[in-house]
C-alpha positions as CSV (number, residue, x, y, z in Angstrom):
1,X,84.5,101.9,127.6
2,X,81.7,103.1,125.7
3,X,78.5,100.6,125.4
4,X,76.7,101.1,121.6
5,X,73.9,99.0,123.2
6,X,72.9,101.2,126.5
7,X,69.6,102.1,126.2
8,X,69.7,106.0,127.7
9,X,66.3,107.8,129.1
10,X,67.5,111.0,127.5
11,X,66.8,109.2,124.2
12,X,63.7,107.7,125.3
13,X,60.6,108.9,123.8
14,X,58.1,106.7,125.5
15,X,55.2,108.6,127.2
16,X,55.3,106.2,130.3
17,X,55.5,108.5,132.9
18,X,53.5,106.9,135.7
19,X,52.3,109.0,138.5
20,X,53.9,111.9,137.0
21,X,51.1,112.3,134.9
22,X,49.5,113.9,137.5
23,X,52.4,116.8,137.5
24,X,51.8,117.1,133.9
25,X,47.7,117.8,133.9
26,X,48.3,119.7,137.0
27,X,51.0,121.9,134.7
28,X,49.2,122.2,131.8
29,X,46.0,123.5,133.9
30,X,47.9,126.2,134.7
31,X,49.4,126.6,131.4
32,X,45.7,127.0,130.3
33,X,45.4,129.7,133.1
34,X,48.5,131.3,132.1
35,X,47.6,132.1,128.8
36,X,43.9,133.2,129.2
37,X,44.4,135.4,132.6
38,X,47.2,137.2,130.9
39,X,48.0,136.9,127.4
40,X,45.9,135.6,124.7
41,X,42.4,136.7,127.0
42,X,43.9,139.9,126.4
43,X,42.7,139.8,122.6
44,X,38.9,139.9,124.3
45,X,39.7,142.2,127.6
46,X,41.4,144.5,125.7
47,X,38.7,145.6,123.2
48,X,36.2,145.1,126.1
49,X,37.6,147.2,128.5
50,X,38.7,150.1,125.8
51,X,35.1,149.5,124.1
52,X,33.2,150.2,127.3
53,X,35.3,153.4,129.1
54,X,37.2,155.2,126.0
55,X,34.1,158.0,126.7
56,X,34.6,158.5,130.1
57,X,38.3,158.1,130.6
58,X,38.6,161.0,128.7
59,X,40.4,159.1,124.8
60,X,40.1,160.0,121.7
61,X,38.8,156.6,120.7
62,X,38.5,153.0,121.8
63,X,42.2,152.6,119.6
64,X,43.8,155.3,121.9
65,X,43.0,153.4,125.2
66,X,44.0,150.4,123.1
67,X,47.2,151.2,122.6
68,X,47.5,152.6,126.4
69,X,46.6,149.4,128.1
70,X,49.3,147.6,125.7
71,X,51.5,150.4,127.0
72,X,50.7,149.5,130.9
73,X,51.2,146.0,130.1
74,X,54.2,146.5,129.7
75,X,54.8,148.5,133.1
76,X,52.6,145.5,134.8
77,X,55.9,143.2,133.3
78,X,58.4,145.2,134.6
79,X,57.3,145.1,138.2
80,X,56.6,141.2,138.0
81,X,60.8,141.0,136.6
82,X,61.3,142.6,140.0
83,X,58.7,140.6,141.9
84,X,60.1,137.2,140.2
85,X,63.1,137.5,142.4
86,X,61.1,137.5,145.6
87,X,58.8,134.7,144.4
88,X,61.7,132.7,143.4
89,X,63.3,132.7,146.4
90,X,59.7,132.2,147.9
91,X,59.0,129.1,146.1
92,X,63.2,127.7,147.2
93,X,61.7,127.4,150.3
94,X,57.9,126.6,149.6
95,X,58.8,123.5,147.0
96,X,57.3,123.5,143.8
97,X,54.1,122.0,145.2
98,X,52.5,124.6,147.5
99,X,53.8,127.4,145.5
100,X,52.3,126.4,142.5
101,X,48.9,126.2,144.5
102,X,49.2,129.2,146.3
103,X,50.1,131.4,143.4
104,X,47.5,129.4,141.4
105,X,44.8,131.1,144.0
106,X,46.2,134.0,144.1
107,X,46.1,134.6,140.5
108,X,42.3,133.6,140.2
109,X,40.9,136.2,143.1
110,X,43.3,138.9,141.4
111,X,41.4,138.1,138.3
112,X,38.6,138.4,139.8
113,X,39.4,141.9,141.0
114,X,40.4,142.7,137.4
115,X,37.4,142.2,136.1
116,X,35.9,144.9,138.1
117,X,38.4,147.5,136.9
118,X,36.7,150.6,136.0
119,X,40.0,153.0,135.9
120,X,43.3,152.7,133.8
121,X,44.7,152.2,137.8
122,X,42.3,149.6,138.5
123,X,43.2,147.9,135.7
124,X,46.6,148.5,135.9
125,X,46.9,147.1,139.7
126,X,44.5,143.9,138.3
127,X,46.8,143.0,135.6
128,X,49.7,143.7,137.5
129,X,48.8,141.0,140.0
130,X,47.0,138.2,137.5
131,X,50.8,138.6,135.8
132,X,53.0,138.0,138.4
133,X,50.9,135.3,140.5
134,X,50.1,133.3,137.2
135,X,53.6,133.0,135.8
136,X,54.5,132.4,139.6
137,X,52.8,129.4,140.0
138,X,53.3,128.6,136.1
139,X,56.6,128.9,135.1
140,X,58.5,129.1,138.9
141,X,56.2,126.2,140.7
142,X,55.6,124.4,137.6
143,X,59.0,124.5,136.0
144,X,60.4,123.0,139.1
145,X,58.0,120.2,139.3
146,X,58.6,119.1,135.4
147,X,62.3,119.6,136.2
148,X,62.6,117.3,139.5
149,X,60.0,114.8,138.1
150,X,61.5,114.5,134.3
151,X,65.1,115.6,134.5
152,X,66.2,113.5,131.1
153,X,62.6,113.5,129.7
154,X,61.3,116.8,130.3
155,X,61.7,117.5,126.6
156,X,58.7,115.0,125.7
157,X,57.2,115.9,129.2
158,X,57.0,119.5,128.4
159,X,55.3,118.5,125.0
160,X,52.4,117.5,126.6
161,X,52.4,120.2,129.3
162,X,52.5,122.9,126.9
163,X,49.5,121.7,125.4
164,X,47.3,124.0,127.7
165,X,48.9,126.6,126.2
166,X,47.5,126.0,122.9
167,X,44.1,124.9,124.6
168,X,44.1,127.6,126.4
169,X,44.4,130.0,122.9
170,X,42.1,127.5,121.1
171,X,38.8,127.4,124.1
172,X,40.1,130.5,126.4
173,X,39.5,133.2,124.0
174,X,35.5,132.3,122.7
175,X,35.2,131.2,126.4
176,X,35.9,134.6,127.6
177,X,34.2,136.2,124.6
178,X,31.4,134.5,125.8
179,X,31.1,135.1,128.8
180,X,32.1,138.8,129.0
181,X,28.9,138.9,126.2
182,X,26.7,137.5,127.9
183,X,27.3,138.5,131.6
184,X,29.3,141.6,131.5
185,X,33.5,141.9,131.9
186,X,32.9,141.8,136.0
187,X,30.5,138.4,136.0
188,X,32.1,136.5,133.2
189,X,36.0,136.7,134.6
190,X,34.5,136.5,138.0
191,X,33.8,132.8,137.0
192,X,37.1,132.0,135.3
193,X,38.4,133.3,138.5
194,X,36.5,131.2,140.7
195,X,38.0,128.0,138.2
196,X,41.7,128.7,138.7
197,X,41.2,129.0,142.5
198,X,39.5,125.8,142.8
199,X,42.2,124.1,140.3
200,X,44.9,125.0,142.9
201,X,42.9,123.5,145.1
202,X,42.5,120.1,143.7
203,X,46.2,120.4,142.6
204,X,47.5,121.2,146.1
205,X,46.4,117.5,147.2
206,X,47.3,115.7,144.4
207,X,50.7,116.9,144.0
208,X,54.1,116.1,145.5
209,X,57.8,118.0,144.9
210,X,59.8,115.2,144.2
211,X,58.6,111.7,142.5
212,X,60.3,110.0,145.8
213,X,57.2,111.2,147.3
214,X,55.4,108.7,145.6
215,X,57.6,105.8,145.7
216,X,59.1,106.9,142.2
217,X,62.0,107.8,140.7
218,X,62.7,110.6,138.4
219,X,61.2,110.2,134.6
220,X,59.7,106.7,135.9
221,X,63.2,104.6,135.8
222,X,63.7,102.0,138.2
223,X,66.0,101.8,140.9
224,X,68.9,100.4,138.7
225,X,68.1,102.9,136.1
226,X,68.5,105.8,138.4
227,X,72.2,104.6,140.2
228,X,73.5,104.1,136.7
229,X,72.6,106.9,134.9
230,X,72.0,109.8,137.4
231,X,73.7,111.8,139.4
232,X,73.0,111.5,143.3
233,X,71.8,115.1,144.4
234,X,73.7,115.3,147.3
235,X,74.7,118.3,148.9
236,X,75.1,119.3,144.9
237,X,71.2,120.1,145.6
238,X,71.9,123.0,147.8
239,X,75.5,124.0,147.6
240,X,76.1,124.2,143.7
241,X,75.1,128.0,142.8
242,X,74.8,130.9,144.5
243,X,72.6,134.3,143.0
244,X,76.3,135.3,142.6
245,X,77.6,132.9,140.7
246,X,74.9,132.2,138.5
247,X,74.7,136.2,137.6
248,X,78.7,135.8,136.8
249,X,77.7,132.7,133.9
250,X,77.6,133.9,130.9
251,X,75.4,130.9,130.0
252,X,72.3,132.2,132.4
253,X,72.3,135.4,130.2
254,X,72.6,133.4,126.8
255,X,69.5,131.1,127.9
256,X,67.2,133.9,129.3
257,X,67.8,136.2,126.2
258,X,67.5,132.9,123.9
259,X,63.6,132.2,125.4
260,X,63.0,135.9,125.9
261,X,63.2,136.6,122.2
262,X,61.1,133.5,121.6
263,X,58.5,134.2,124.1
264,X,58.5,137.8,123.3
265,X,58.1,137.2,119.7
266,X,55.6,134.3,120.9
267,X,53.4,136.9,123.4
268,X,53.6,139.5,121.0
269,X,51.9,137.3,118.1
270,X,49.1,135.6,120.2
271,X,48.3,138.4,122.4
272,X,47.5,140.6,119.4
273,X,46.1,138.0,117.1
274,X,42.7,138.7,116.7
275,X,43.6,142.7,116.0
276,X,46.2,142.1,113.4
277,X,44.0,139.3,111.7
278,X,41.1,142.1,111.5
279,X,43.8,144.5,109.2
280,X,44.3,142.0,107.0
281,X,40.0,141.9,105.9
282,X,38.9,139.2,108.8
283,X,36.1,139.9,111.1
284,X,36.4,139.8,114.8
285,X,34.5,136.4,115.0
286,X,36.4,135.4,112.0
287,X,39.7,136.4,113.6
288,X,38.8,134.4,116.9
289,X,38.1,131.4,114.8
290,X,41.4,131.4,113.3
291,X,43.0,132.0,116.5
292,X,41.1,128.9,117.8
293,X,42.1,127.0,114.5
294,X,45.3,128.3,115.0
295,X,45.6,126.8,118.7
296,X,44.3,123.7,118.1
297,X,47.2,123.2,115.5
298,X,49.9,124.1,118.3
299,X,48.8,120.6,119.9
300,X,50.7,119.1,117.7
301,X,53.4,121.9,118.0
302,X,53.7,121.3,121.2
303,X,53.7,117.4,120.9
304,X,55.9,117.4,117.4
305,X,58.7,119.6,119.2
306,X,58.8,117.6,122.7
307,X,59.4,114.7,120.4
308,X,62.5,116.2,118.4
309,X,63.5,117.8,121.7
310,X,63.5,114.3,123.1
311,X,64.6,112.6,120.4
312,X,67.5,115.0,118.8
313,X,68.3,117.1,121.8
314,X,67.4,120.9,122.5
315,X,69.8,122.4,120.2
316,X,68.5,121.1,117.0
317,X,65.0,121.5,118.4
318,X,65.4,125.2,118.8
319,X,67.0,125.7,115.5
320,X,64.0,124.1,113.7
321,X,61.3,125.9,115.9
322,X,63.3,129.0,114.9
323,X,63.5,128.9,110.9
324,X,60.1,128.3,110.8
325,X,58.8,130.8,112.9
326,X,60.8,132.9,110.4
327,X,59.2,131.9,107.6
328,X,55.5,132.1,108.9
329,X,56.3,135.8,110.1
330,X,57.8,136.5,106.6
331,X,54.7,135.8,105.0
332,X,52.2,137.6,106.8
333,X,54.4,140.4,106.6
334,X,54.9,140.1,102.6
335,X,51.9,139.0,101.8
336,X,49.7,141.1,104.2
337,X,46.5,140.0,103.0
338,X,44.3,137.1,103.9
339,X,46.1,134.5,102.0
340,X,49.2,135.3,104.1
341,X,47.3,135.2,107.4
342,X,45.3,131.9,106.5
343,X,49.1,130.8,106.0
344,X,50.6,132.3,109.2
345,X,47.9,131.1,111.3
346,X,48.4,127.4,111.0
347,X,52.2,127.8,110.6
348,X,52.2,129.9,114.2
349,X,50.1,127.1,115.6
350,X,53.2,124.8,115.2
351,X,55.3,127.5,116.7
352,X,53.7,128.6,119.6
353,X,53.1,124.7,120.4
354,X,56.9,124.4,119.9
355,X,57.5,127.9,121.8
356,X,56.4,127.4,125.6
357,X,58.0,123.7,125.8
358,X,61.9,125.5,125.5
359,X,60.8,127.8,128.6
360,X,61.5,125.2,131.0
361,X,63.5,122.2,128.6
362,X,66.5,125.0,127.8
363,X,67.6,126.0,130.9
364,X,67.2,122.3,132.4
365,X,69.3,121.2,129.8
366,X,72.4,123.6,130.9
367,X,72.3,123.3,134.5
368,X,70.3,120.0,135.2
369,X,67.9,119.5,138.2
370,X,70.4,119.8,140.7
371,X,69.6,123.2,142.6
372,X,67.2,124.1,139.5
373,X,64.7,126.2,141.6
374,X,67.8,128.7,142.3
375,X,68.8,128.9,138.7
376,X,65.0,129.0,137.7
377,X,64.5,132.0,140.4
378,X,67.2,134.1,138.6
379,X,66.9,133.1,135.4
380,X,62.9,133.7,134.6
381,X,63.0,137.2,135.6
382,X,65.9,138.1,133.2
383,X,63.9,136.5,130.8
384,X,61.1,138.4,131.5
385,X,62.8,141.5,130.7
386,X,63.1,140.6,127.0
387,X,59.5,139.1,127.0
388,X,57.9,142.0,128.4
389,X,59.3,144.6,125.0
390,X,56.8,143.1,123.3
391,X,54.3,145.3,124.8
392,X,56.2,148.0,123.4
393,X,56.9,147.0,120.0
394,X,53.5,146.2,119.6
395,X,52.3,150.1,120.8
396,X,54.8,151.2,118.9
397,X,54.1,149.8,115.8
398,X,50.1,151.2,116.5
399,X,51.2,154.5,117.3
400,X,53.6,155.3,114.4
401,X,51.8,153.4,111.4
402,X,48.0,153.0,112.4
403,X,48.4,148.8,112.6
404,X,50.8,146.0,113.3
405,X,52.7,145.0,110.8
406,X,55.8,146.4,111.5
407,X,56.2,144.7,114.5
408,X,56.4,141.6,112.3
409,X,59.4,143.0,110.9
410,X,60.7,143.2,114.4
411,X,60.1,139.9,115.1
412,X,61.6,138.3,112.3
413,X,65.0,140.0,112.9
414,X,65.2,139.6,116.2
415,X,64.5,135.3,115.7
416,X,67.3,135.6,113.1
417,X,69.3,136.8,116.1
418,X,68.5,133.4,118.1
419,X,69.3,131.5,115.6
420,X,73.4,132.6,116.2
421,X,72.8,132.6,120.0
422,X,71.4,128.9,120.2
423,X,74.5,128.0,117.8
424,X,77.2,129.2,120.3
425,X,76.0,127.9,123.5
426,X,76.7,124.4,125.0
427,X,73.4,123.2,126.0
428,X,74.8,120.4,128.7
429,X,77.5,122.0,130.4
430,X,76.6,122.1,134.1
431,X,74.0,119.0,134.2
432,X,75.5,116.3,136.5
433,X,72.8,113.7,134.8
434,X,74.2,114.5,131.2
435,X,77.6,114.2,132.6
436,X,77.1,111.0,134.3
437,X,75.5,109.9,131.3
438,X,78.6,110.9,129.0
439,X,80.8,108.9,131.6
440,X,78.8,106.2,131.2
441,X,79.2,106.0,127.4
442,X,82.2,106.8,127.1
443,X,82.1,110.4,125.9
444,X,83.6,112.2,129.2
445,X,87.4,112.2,129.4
C-alpha cells in the first residue's frame, strides 16, 4: 500500500551530504580543469597560438589558422571518442578514485607539453592528449564517484559540482590571459599544469570509490534508510549489462544524443565566446569580462537546476534548461548587436550552469548506479561524437560567412530537436533504486 507520508531521498533537497563533500570539491576541481585545459582556455590559446605563428606556418592571416585549429579540434575529439572506450574500461577496473587522479596528472603534464607547441602537430598531439585525459578523469572518474556516492541525490549533488564549470569560465579565462601575457604561452600553462597535477595529488588521498569506505551510506542515509529504499547491489553490480546489450538499448542512444546536443550546443557557445562577442562591437577585454560575468551567473545555473532536478525530477529539468537556452540563442542571433549579447550573456550563464549538471544526472537516472561505470564507459564516448560537431559547425560557419552567427541558427534547431527526444524517453526505467522506491509507494505493479 502506498504511504502519502514517506519521506523519499529522491525528493530531498537538503545539502547534507557529509563526507561526500569531499567527492564534490574534488569533482568540481576537475570541472574547473576541464573547462580551462580544453574548452573555454581555448578562447585565449586560440588567438595566442594563431597571433604568434600565422607568419611562419605559412597562413594567410591569424583568422586562417583560427579557423584551422577549430578544425583540428575537432580531429583531437574524434580520437578521444575512440580512446573513451579504452579509458572506460580502464577506469571499470581502476574505480572511480585512482582514475580520476591518474588522468587528473596526466592531463596537467600534457598541458604542460601543449604549451610548448610551436607546429599545427605539436599542437595538435597537445590538445589531443589535454582532451582525452581531462574528460577521463572528469566525466568517467568523476561521474562514477557522484553516481556511487549520490545515487537519488546526484541531481542537487551535481549542482554544486558543476559549479567549477562556471568558475572555471568566470577565473580560467583572465587567469590564462594573464598569464600567457605576462610569461609567454610556454611559462604561463606550464603553471596551470603544474596545479592540476598537484590537485590529483591531494585528491588521490582524500578520496574513496564507494561512501562504505568511510563508514557511509550512499547520499548520507542511515542504515534504515538505505534497506528501505535501495536496492542491494548484489551481483546486479557486475552482471546487469554487457557492451552488448547496452549498444542493443535504444535508451543509451536517446541519452548520449540528448547531452551531446546540449553539450555541443554548450562547447560550441563558451568555447567561442569571446570571438563572437567581439562581432557584435565588444573588445577583447570587454568580451572576457562578459564571459566572466557570464560564468559567475552559471553558479546559480548550476545550483537553480540541481534544485529542480532534485526537486521535479530530470525530465522537467531538461525541458526547462532547454526552452531557455532557446530563447537566449534566439536573441543574439536576431538582435546581433550588443543589446542582444548583453542579453545572451547572462541568459547562457543560467544555461551552461544548468548544462554540465545533466552529463552525469541523465544517464544515472535511466540505468541507476548499479554497474554505472559500464554504462558510463559506453555511453560518454557516443556522446562525444555529437559534442565534438561543434568544432565543425563553428569553422564552418567562419569559413562560409566571415563570423559566427550562423552557427547560432544551428544551435537553436538542433535544441528544438531535444526538446522531442527528452519527451519520449522514460527517464527511470532500468534504476533498481527508483524501482524499489516505486514498490515502496505503491506505484510498481
Amino acid at each position: 500500500m502506498s504511504d502519502k507520508n514517506v519521506q523519499l531521498q529522491s525528493e530531498n533537497t537538503k545539502s547534507n551530504f557529509g563526507m561526500g563533500w569531499i567527492i564534490i570539491f574534488f569533482c568540481m576541481f576537475m570541472f574547473w580543469f576541464l573547462i580551462g585545459y580544453s574548452i573555454d582556455g581555448q578562447n585565449i590559446v586560440i588567438d595566442a597560438f594563431a597571433g604568434q605563428h600565422w607568419e611562419e606556418l605559412g597562413y594567410a592571416d591569424q583568422t586562417a589558422l583560427h579557423a584551422q585549429l577549430l578544425n583540428l579540434a575537432f580531429y583531437a575529439g574524434l580520437i578521444g571518442v575512440v580512446a573513451y572506450f579504452v579509458l572506460g574500461r580502464l577506469c571499470v577496473m581502476m574505480g572511480g578514485r585512482l582514475f580520476s587522479a591518474v588522468f587528473l596528472a596526466l592531463a596537467g603534464a600534457s598541458y604542460i607539453y601543449y604549451g610548448h607547441a610551436t607546429t599545427t602537430t605539436s599542437y595538435f598531439i597537445g590538445l589531443t592528449l589535454v582532451t582525452i585525459f581531462i574528460n577521463g578523469a572528469a566525466y568517467l572518474g568523476g561521474g562514477n564517484l557522484v553516481t556511487q556516492w549520490f545515487p537519488k541525490k546526484k541531481g542537487l549533488a551535481n549542482g554544486y559540482t558543476t559549479m567549477g564549470h562556471n568558475l572555471g569560465s568566470a577565473l580560467y579565462v583572465p587567469l590564462v590571459a594573464a598569464l600567457i601575457g605576462g610569461m609567454g604561452m610556454a611559462n604561463g600553462m606550464t603553471v596551470l599544469g603544474v596545479l592540476g597535477i598537484i590537485v590529483a595529488i591531494i585528491g588521490y588521498l582524500l578520496v574513496r570509490n564507494f561512501p562504505q569506505e568511510r563508514g557511509m551510506y550512499p547520499d548520507n542515509v542511515s542504515k534504515e534508510v538505505y534497506e528501505t529504499e535501495y536496492a542491494d547491489m548484489g551481483d546486479e553490480n557486475t552482471s546487469r549489462w554487457t557492451v552488448a546489450s547496452l549498444l542493443k538499448t535504444k535508451e543509451m542512444w536517446i541519452v548520449a544524443i540528448i547531452i551531446g546536443i546540449n553539450q555541443m550546443v554548450t562547447t560550441g557557445v563558451m568555447s567561442q565566446m569571446v570571438p563572437r562577442n567581439m562581432e557584435l562591437g565588444f573588445s577583447q577585454p570587454k568580451a572576457i569580462g562578459l564571459m566572466t560575468f557570464c560564468a559567475l551567473i552559471g553558479v546559480v545555473g548550476s545550483y537553480g537546476f540541481g534544485w529542480i532536478d532534485q526537486k521535479f525530477g530530470v525530465k522537467f529539468a531538461i525541458r526547462a534548461f532547454l526552452c531557455w537556452y532557446i530563447v537566449a540563442l534566439l536573441i543574439n542571433y536576431t538582435l546581433n548587436n550588443m543589446t542582444g549579447g548583453y542579453i545572451c550573456v547572462a541568459m547562457v550563464g543560467v544555461a551552461i550552469g544548468a548544462a554540465a549538471n545533466f552529463m552525469t544526472s541523465l544517464p544515472a537516472s535511466v540505468f541507476g548506479r548499479h554497474n554505472f561505470d559500464l554504462v558510463y564507459s559506453i555511453y560518454f564516448p557516443i556522446m562525444e561524437v555529437v559534442l565534438m560537431l561543434n568544432y565543425k559547425v563553428n569553422s564552418l560557419a567562419l569559413q562560409l560567412t566571415g563570423g559566427l552567427r550562423g552557427a547560432y541558427l544551428v544551435f537553436i534547431v538542433l535544441l528544438a530537436i531535444n526538446i522531442v527526444l527528452i519527451s519520449i524517453i522514460n527517464v527511470r526505467k532500468y534504476n533498481l533504486d527508483y524501482a524499489k522506491e516505486d514498490a515502496l509507494t505503491g506505484k510498481a505493479q
